[in-house]
N, C-alpha and C positions, 0 to 999 in steps of 0.2 A: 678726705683723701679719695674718695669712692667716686666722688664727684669729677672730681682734677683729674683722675686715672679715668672713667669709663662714661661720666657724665651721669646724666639724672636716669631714673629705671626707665622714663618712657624712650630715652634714649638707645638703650639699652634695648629695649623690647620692641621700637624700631628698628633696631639694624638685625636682631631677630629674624624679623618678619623678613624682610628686605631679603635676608641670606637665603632663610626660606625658601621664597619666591625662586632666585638664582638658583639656585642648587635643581628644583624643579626644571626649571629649565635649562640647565645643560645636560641633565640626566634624558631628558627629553632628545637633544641633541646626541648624545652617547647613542643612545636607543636606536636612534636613525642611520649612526653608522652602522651600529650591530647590522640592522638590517640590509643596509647597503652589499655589507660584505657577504651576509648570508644571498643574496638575490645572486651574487656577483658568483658565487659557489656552486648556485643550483642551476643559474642560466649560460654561464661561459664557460669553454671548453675544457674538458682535465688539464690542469696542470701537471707540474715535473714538483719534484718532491721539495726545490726550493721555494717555488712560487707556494703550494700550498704550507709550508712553515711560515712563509710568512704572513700570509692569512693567519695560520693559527697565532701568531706573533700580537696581531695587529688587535686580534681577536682578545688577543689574553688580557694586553695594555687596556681595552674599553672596559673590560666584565670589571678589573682590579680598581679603574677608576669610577666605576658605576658605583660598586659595592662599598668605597672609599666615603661618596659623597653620599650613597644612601642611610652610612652610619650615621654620617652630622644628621643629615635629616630627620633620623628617628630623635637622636637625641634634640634637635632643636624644635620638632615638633610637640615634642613629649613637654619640653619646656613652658610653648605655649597656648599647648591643653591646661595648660596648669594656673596658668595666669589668674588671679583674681585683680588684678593690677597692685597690687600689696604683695604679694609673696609666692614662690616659689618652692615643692618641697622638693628639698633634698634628696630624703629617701628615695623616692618614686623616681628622680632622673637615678639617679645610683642605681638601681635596680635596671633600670632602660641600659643603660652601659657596661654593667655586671653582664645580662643578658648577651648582650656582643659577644662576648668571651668564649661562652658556653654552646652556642647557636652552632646546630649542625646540618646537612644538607640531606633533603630525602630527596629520591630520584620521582619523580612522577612516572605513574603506571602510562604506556604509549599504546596503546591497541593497534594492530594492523588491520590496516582494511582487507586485507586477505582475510583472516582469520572468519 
């Protein structure tokens, strides 16, 4: 039934990698707009307080979808760190997506150049 449902493991651990790969690169792409919009912030004239909501809009959509795809990521890389071509543990991805849940945000210290 494993077989008929998902195909054989190298199958399997191909489209993996595959996804892998993808996810890479459209995070890659996200990353470009981030910067698009940030460039577009620091070099075009203030806006009125709907144009920058929706920067911040635009802004929110990319980080929500970056952070979305960076979760597969961990998990499918964590997968195939794992790989002996035989088996896969459990545990260790359990733990990689346990981890998700509990994951919180520390602010980086910014120095000013004034200072």
């Amino acid at each position: 039934k494993w077989i008929e449902k998902f195909g054989s493991c190298e199958d399997v651990f191909r489209e993996a990698k595959d996804r892998y790969e993808l996810l890479k690169e459209k995070i890659h792409l996200i990353d470009n707009d981030i910067l698009n919009i940030l460039h577009q912030i620091e070099l075009e004239s203030p806006k009125d307080m709907y144009h920058g909501w929706l920067l911040y809009k635009k802004l929110r959509e990319d980080r929500t979808k970056r952070r979305g795809m960076k979760d597969e990521l961990l998990i499918i890389g964590n997968v195939l760190k794992q790989i002996d071509s035989s088996c896969v543990s459990r545990v260790n991805t359990q733990k990689a997506i346990d981890g998700l849940f509990e994951r919180k945000y520390t602010f980086r210290i910014v120095e000013d150049e004034e200072e």
